[in-house]
C-alpha positions as CSV (number, residue, x, y, z in Angstrom):
1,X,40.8,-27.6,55.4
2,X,40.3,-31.0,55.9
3,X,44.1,-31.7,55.6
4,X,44.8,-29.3,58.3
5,X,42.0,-30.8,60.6
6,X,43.9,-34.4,60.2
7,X,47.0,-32.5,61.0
8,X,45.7,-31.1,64.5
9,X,44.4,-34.3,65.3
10,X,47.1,-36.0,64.6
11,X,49.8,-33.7,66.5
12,X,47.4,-33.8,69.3
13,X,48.1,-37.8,69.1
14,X,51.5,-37.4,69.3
15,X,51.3,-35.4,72.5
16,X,49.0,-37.3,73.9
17,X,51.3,-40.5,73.4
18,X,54.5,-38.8,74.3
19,X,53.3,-36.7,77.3
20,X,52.2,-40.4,78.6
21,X,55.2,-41.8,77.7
22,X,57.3,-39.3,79.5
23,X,55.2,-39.8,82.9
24,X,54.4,-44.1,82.9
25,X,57.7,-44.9,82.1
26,X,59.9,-43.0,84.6
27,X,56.9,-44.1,86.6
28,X,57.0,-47.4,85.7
29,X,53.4,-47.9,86.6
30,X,50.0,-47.2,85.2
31,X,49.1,-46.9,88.6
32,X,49.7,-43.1,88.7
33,X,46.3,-41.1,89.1
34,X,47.6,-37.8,89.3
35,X,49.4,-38.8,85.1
36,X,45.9,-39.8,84.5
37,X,44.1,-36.5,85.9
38,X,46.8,-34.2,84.4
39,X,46.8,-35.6,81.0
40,X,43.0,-35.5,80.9
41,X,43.0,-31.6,81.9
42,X,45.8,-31.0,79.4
43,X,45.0,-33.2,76.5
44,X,40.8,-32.3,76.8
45,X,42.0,-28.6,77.1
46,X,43.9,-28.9,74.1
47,X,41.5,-30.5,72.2
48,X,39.1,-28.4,73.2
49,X,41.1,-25.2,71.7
50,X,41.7,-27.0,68.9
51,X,38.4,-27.7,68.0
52,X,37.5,-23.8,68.9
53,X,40.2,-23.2,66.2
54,X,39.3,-25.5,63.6
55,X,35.1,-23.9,63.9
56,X,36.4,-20.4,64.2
57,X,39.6,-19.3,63.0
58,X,41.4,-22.2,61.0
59,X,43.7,-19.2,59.9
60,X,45.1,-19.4,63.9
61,X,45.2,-23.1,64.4
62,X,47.7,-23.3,60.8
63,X,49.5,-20.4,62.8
64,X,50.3,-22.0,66.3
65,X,51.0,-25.1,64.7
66,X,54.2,-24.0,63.7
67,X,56.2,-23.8,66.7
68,X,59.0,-25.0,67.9
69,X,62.9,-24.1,67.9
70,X,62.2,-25.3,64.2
71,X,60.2,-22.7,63.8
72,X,62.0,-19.8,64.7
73,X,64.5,-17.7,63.0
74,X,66.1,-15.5,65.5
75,X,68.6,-17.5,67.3
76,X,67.6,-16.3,70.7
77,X,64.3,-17.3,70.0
78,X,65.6,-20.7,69.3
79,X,67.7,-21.0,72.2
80,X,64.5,-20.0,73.9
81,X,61.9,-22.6,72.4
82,X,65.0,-25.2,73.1
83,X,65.1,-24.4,76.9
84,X,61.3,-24.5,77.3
85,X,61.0,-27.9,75.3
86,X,63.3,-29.0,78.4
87,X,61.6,-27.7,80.9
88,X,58.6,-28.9,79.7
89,X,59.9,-32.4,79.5
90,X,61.3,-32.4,83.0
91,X,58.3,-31.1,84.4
92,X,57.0,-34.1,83.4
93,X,59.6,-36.9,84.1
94,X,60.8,-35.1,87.3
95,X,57.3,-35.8,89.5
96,X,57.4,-39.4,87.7
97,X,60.3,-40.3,89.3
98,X,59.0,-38.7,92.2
99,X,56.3,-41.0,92.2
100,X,58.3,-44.0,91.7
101,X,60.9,-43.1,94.2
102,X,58.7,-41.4,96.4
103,X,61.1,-39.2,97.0
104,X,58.1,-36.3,98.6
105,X,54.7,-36.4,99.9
106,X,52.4,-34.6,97.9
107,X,48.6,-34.2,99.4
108,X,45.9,-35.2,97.0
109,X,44.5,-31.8,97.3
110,X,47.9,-30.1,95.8
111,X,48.1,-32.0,92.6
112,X,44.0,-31.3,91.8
113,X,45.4,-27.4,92.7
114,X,47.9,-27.9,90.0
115,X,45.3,-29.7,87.7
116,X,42.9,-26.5,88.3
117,X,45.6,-24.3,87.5
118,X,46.6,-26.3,84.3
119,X,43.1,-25.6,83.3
120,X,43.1,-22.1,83.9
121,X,46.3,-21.7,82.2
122,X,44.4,-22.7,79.3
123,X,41.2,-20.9,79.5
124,X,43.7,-18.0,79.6
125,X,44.8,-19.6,76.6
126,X,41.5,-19.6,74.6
127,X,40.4,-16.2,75.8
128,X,43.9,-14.6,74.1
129,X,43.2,-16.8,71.3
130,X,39.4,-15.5,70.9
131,X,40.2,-12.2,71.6
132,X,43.1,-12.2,68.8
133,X,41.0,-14.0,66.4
134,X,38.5,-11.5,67.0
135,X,41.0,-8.4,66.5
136,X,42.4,-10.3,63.1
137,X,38.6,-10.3,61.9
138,X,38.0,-6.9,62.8
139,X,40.8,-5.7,61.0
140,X,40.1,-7.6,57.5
141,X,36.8,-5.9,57.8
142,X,38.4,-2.4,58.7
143,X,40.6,-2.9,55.4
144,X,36.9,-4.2,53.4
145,X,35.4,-0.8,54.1
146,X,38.2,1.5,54.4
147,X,41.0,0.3,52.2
């Protein structure tokens, strides 16, 4: 258990360090308030889930950390998991360099919007993950008393 709780935290490390690297150096500032604000929704909603996970249903959190085009074994659902590692990454690099080029004007108001949304993304997140972790349970007991 306690090897699995090292290896959240520590692949929640890794994202933290390369999400920031892939928005202050296109950047090339730390003078970037809407990085700081979007990696403290995402990174704090992460952790949050992972800590959820690790209390609740460490069965899960072993589960979704396997992901990845690594992962997969249909090729389509590699190609897949490739394309959105991508988009993920240029999501992130695209309104860095947007912010160092200034290339658009973005109201202050608009990135919290996207901030809120990030958030709600992942209380969307949480609530599948409860709901399935309650389902999994439910089940194991079904099977206790019926199998």
């Amino acid at each position: 258990m306690k090897d699995l709780n090292k290896k959240a935290f520590g692949g929640l490390l890794c994202l933290l360090v390369v999400m920031a690297a892939l928005l202050f150096i296109p950047a090339w500032t730390l003078a970037y308030w809407q990085a700081w604000v979007f990696l403290a929704v995402f990174d704090g909603s992460a952790l949050a889930i992972t800590l959820y996970l690790m209390k609740k249903d460490p069965q899960l959190l072993e589960r979704r950390m396997r992901g990845g085009p690594v992962a997969e074994k249909e090729m389509s659902q590699k190609i897949i998991q490739t394309l959105t590692a991508i988009m993920f990454i240029a999501m992130l690099v695209v309104p860095a360099l947007d912010h160092r080029f200034g290339w658009s004007e973005v109201p202050p108001y608009i990135a919290i919007a996207g901030d809120v949304l990030v958030a709600l993304g992942f209380l969307i997140i949480f609530l599948v993950y409860k709901e399935k972790s309650k389902r999994l349970a439910g089940g194991e007991d079904w099977i206790r008393t019926h199998g």
